[in-house]
VOGU-3710 file (C-alpha; in Angstrom, 3 decimals, decimal comma):
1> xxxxxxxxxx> 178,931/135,601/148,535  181,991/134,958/147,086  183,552/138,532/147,542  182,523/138,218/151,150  184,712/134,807/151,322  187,644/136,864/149,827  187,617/139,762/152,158  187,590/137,539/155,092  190,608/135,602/153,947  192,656/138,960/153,542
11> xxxxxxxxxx> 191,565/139,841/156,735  193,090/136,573/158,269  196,126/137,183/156,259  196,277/140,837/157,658  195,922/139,666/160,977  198,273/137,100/160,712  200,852/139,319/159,437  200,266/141,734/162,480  201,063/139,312/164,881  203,509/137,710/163,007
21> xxxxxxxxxx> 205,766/141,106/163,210  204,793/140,967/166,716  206,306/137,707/167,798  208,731/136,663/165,333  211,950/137,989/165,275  212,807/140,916/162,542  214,817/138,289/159,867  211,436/135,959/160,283  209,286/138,573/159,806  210,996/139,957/156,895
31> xxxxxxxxxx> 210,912/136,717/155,054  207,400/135,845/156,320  206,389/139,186/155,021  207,746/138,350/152,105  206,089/135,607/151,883  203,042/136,783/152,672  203,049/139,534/150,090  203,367/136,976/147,413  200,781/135,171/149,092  198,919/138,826/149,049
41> xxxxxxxxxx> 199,504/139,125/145,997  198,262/135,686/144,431  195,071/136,234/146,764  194,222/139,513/145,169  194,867/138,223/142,143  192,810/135,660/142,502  190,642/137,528/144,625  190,005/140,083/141,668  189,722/137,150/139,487  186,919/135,786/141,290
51> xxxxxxxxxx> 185,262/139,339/141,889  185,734/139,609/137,645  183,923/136,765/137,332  181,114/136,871/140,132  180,494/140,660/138,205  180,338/139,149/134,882  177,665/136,155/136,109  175,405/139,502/137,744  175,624/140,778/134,393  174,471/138,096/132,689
61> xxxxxxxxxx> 171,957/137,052/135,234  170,709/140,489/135,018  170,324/140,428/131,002  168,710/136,986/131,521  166,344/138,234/134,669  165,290/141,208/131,803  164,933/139,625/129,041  162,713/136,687/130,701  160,767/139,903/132,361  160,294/141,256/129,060
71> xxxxxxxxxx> 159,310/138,105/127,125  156,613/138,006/129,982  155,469/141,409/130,021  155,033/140,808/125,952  153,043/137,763/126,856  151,266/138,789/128,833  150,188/142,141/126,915  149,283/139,763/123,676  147,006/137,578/125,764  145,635/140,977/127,474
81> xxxxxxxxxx> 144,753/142,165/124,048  143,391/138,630/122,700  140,651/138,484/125,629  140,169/142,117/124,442  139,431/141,305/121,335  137,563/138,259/122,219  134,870/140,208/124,815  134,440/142,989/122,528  133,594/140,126/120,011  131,236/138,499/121,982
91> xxxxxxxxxx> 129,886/141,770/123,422  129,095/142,741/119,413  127,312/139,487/119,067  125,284/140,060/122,246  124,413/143,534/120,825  123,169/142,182/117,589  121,223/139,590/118,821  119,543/141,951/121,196  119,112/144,383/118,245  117,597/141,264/115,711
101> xxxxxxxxxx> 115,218/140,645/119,160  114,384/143,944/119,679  113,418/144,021/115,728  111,600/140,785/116,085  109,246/141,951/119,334  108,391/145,176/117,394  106,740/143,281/114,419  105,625/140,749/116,682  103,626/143,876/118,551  102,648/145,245/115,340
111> xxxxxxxxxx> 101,172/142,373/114,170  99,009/142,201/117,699  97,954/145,251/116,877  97,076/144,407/114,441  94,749/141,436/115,358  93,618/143,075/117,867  91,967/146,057/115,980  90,754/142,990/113,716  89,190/140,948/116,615  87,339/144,540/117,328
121> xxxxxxxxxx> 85,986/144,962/114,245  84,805/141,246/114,193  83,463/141,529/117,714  81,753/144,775/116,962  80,288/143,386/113,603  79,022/139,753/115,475  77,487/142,582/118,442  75,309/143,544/115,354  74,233/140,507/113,888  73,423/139,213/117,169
131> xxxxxxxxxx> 70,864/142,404/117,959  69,693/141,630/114,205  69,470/138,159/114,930  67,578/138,888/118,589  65,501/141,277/116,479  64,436/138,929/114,209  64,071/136,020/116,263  61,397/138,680/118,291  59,565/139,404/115,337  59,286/135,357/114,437
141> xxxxxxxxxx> 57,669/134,639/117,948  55,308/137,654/117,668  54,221/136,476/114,184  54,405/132,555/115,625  52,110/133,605/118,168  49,831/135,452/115,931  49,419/132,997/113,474  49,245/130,109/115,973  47,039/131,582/118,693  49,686/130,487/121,524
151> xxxxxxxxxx> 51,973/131,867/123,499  55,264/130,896/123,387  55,003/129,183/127,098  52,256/127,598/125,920  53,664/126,350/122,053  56,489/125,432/124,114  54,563/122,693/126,757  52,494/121,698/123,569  55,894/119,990/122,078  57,578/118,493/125,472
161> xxxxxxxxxx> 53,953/117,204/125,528  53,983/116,029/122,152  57,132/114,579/123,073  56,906/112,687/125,709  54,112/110,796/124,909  56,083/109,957/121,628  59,116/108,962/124,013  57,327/107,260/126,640  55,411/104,987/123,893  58,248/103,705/122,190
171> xxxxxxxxxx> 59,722/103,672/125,353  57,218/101,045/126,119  57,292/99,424/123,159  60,933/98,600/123,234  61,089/97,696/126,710  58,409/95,390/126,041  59,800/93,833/122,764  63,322/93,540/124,789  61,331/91,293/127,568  59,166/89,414/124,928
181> xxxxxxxxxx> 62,790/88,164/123,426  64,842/87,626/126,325  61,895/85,500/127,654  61,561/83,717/124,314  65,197/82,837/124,439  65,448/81,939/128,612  62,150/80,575/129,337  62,327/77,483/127,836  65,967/76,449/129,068  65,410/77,910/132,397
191> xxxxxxxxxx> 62,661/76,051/133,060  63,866/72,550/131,846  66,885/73,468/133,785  65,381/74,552/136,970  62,336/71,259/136,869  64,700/68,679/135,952  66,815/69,964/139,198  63,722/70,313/141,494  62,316/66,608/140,377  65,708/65,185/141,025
201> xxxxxxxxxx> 66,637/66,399/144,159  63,369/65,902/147,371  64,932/66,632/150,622  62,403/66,431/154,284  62,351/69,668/156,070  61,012/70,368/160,264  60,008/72,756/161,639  62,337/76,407/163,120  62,534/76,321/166,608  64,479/77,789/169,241
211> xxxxxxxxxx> 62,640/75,051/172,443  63,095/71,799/172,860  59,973/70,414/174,708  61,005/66,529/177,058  58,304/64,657/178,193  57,802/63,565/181,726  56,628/60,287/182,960  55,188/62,120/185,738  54,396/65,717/186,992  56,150/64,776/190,503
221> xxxxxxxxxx> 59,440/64,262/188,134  59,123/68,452/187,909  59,811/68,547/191,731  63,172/66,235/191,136  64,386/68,115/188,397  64,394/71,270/190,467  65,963/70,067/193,159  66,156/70,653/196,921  66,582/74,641/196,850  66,300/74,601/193,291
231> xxxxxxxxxx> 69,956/72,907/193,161  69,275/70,413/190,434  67,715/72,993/187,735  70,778/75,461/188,514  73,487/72,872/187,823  71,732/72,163/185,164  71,272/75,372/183,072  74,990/75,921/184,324  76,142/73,124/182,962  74,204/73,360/179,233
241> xxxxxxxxxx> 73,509/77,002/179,182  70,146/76,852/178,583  66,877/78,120/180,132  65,037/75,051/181,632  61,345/75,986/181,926  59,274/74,610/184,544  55,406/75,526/184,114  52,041/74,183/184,015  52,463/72,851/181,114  51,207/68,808/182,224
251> xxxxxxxxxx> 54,091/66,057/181,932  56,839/67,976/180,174  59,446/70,950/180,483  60,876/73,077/177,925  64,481/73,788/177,279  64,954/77,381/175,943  68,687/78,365/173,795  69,120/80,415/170,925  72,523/77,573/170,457  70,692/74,661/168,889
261> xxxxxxxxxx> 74,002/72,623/169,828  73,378/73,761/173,517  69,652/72,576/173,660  70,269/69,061/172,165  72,910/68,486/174,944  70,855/69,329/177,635  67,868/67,476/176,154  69,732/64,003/175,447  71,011/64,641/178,881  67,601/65,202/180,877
271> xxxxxxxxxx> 66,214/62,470/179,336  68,908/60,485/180,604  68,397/61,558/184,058  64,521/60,951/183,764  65,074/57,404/182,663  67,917/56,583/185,552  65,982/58,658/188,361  68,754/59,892/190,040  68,920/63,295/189,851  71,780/65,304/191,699
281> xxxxxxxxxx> 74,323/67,734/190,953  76,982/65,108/190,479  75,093/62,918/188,659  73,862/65,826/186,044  77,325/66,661/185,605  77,802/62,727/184,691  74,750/62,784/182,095  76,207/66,418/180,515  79,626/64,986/179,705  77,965/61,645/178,261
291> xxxxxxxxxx> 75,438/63,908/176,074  78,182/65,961/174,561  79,848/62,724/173,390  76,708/61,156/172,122  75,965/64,970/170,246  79,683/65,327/168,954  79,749/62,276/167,490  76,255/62,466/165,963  77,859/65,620/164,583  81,209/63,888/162,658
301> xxxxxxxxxx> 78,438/60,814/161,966  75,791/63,819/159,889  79,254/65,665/158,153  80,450/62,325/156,853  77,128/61,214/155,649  76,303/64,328/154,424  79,716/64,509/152,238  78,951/61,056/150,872  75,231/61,955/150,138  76,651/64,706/147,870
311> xxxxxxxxxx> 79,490/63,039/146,814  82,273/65,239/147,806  85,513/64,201/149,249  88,470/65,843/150,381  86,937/68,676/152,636  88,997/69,638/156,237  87,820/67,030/159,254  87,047/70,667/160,885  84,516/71,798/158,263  83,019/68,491/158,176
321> xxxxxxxxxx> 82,417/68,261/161,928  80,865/72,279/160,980  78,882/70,677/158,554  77,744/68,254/161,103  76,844/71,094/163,620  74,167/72,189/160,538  71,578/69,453/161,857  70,559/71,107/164,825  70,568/74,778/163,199  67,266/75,501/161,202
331> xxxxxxxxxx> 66,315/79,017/158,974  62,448/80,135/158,634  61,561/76,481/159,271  64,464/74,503/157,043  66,777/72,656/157,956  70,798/73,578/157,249  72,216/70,887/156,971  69,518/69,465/154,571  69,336/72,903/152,769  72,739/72,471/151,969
341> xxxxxxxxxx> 72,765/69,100/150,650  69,852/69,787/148,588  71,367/73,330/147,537  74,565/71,345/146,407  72,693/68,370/144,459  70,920/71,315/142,837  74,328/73,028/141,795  75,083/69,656/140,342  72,559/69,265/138,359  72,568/72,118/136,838
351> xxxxxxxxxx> 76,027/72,323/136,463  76,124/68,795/133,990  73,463/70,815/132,080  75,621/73,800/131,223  78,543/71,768/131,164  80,573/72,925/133,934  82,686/71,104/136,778  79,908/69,070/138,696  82,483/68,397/141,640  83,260/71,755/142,378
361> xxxxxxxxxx> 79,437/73,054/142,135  77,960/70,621/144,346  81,443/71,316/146,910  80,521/75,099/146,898  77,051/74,421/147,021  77,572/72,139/149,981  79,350/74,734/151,916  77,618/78,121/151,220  75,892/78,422/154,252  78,922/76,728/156,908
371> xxxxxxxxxx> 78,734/80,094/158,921  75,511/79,616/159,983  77,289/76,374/162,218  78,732/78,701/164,256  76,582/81,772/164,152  75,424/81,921/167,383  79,064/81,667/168,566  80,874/84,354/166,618  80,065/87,739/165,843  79,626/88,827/162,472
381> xxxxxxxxxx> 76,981/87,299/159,333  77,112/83,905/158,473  78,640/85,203/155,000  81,321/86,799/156,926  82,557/83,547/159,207  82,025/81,273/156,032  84,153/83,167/154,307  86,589/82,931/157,266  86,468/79,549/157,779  86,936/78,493/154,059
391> xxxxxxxxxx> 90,412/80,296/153,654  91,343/79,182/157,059  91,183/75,503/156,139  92,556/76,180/152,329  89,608/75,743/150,233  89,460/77,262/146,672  89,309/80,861/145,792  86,104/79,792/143,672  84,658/78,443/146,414  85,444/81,071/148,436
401> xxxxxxxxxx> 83,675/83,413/146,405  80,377/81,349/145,847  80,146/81,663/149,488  80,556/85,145/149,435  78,667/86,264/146,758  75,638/83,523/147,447  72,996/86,455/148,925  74,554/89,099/146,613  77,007/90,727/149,042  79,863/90,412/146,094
411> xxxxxxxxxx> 79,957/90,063/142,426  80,027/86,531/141,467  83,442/85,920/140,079  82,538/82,770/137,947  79,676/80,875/136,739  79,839/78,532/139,857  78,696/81,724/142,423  75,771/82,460/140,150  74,620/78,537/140,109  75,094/78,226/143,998
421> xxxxxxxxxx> 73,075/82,243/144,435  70,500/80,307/141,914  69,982/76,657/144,254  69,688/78,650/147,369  66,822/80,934/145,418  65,779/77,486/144,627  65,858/75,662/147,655  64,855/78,739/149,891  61,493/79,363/147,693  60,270/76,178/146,680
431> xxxxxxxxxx> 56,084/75,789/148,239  57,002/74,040/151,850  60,278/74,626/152,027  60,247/77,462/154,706  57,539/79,214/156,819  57,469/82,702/158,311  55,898/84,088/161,542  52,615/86,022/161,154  53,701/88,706/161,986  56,387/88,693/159,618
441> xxxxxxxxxx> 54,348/87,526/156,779  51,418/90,460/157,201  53,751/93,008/157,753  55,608/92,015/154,927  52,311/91,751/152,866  51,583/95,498/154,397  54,348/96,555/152,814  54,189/95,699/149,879  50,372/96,895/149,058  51,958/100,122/150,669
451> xxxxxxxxxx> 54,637/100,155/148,315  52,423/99,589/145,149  49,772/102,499/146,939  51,958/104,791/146,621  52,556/105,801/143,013  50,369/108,044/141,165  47,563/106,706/139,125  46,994/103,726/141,276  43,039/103,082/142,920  43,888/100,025/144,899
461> xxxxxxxxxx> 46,543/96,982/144,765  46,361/93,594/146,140  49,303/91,033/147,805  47,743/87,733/146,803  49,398/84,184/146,747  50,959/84,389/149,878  52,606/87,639/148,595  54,473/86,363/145,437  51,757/88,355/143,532  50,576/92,090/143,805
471> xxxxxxxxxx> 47,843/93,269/141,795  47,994/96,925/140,951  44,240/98,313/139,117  44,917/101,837/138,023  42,581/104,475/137,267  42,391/104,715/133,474  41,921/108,277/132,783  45,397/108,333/134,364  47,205/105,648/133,467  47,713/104,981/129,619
481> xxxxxxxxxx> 48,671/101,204/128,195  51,971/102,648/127,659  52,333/104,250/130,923  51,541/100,470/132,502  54,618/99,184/131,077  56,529/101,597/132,659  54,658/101,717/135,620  55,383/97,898/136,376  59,032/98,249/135,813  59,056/100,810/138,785
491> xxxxxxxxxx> 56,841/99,226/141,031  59,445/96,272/140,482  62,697/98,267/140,613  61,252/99,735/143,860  59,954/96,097/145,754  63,690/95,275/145,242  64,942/97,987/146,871  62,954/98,064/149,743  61,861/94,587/150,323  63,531/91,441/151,609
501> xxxxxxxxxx> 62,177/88,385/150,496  62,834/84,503/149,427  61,957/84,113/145,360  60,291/86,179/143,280  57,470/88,766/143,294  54,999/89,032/140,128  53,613/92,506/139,890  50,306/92,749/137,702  49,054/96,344/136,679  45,490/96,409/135,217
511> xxxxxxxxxx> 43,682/98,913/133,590  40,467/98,880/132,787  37,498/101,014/130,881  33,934/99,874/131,422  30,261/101,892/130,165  27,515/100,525/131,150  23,732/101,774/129,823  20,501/100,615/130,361  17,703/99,523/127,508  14,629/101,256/128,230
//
């Protein structure tokens, strides 16, 4: 660059120089040339000067540029021949562990081998002793057989025989000696607990019914009742939603409704009409409204009084109007409302006598069956709404769960459930308490001689007290003492299975041998 500057500069001295001889006069241009030789002179002076200098910096620029190109090329040849040495390194470390591996797998194959050819020989040597052994075992039968007279079949149903009777007689025995001392231990307590209950606690029962019969001062008051057109009867089943029955029937009519609620209004509200004597659509209307009054406040009235009877306090205004709504429903005969009174004075009672909380006993006992106050109303068991209605209005998880469990649809979760499933059993099965239908009761009866007909051994079987007995004889030749034991357990097992029924059935298997003979 900077000889470049310097030839430019003599070239604007050169041209200077030119013109300068050009214009100025000769005298001017001699001393100007003069001048500008020195001026030449000191510029190529300088000039080489410069050019000395800008050589000598190549130079050493040049031995710097090489030597820093050689110190590089050196470095990088020693770290070229360090990775060398470190692959081939690694790469003789790789080939000595895969030579100690390959060393390794070849014993490890040898000694395979080697167990192997043992695990033949062993396999080979048990393949004998097992044909010796089969051999042997042959020979044993044949000489079992000889010696014994029986065929192996045969020796064989001897001892299964043998067996089983040994099995099925202590069987019996224990199963008997297991009852004998669980009754020892129950009976007495049980039945102190389960009298001194019963004795405490008398509650009136009427009769199941789905009619409601009203008497009639007259049979001409069946022509005003209908009505002109049959208007009168219309409004009125419209108004109750029940059946009203007209017949032959002398002086009276009969209100039909599976709602006991339903037939009580309409009842309280004929009678009404009957004693006013005007009967017309408005004035039915009038006596409806009056009659569900009069029935809903009979209702809060029977809660109350049936929550102080008991002595429980603190239950939801709803649930004791429900509780109310219990008088008018009725189960095989019994009363709700009073079955659950007397179901909760029972869980009382025999709560104090185990020691457990007598308020909240009688309080589930009280409200175990408060579905069946709306049964007929929404869908589902009376279990099922109970449930429903005693976690709607925040009652206790215990109490919750007596109600659930009360007919055995749950597992009891504490000791309350089990004395509440025990009052109902109580309540439900005591003589009187509920009735049946005939037809119920003899096929139920049918049943159960059908059930007890059925097993093997058995001549005839009877269903006596009202069906809370069966009497089994069995034919003896077929039907050992042990056997019986058994035999009753099954019968039992299978009644609960099959059967529905309040209380408890007692199942009695007899067996018995008589010879008779004749003194001549």
């Amino acid at each position: 660059m900077e000889t470049t500057v310097i030839i430019v500069v003599l070239a604007v001295v050169a041209i200077a120089a030119v013109i300068a001889a050009i214009v100025l006069p000769k005298a001017a241009v001699s001393r100007f040339k003069k001048e500008n030789d020195e001026k030449v002179g000191s510029a190529e002076d300088k000039a080489r000067s410069i050019i000395d200098e800008a050589v000598k910096s190549a130079e050493e620029k040049k031995r710097e540029v090489l030597l820093e190109a050689k110190e590089e090329s050196i470095k990088a040849k020693n770290d070229l021949d360090k990775e060398i040495k470190e692959r081939r390194a690694e790469v003789s470390r790789n080939e000595r562990r895969v030579a100690q591996k390959e060393e390794n797998l070849d014993k490890k194959l040898e000694q395979a081998e080697k167990k192997e050819a043992r695990f033949a020989r062993r396999e080979e040597e048990l393949n004998r002793k097992e044909a010796e052994v089969a051999r042997l075992n042959e020979q044993r039968v044949k000489e079992l057989e000889r010696i014994s007279g029986l065929t192996s079949e045969e020796a064989k149903d001897f001892l299964l025989k043998a067996v089983e009777d040994d099995v099925k007689l202590d069987t019996a025995k224990l199963i008997k000696e297991l009852e004998n001392q669980a009754k020892e231990e129950a009976d007495k307590k049980a039945k102190e607990y389960v009298v001194t209950a019963i004795q405490r606690c008398a509650v009136d029962h009427v009769a199941e019914t789905t009619i409601s019969v009203v008497q009639l001062p007259s049979d001409e008051m069946k022509g005003r009742i209908i009505g002109r057109e049959g208007r009168n009867i219309r409004t009125i089943e419209t108004m109750t939603g029940v059946d009203l029955i007209v017949d032959d029937t002398p002086e009276a009519v009969v209100l039909s409704s599976f709602d006991p609620v339903r037939r009580e209004i309409a009842r309280i509200a004929l009678e009404k009409l009957i004693v006013d004597g005007r009967i017309h659509p408005a004035r039915i209307e009038e006596m409806v409204e009056k009659a569900k009054k009069e029935v809903d406040k009979t209702i809060r009235e029977e809660g109350e009084a049936a929550t102080l009877e008991v002595g429980v306090h603190g239950i939801n205004t709803e649930l004791v109007k429900l509780l109310g709504r219990l008088k008018y429903r009725t189960s095989y005969g019994q009363n709700a409302l009073k079955h659950s009174i007397e179901v909760a004075q029972l869980c009382g009672l025999l709560a104090g006598e185990i020691g457990l909380d007598v308020r909240t006993a009688k309080r589930a006992g009280l409200l175990h069956d408060i579905g069946k106050s709306i049964d007929h109303e929404v869908e589902g068991s009376h279990i099922e709404i109970g449930v429903n209605l005693c976690r709607k209005y925040k009652e206790d998880p215990i109490i919750i769960n007596a109600v659930e469990a009360h007919h055995g649809d749950v597992e009891p979760q504490s000791l309350i459930a089990v004395l509440v499933q025990a009052a109902d059993a109580i309540s439900a099965a005591r003589p009187g308490a509920r009735r049946e239908t005939m037809e119920t009761y003899t096929n139920r009866l049918k049943e159960l001689e059908d059930i007890t007909n059925g097993f093997k051994g058995v001549e005839k079987s009877f269903a006596i007290q009202a069906g809370r007995e069966v009497r089994v004889m069995v034919v003896p030749e077929q039907i050992s003492d042990a056997d019986m034991v058994i035999m009753a357990r099954e019968i039992s097992k299978q009644i609960e299975s099959q059967l529905n029924y309040p209380g408890q059935i007692k199942v009695n298997v007899i067996r018995e041998s008589r010879v008779t003979d004749y003194a001549k």
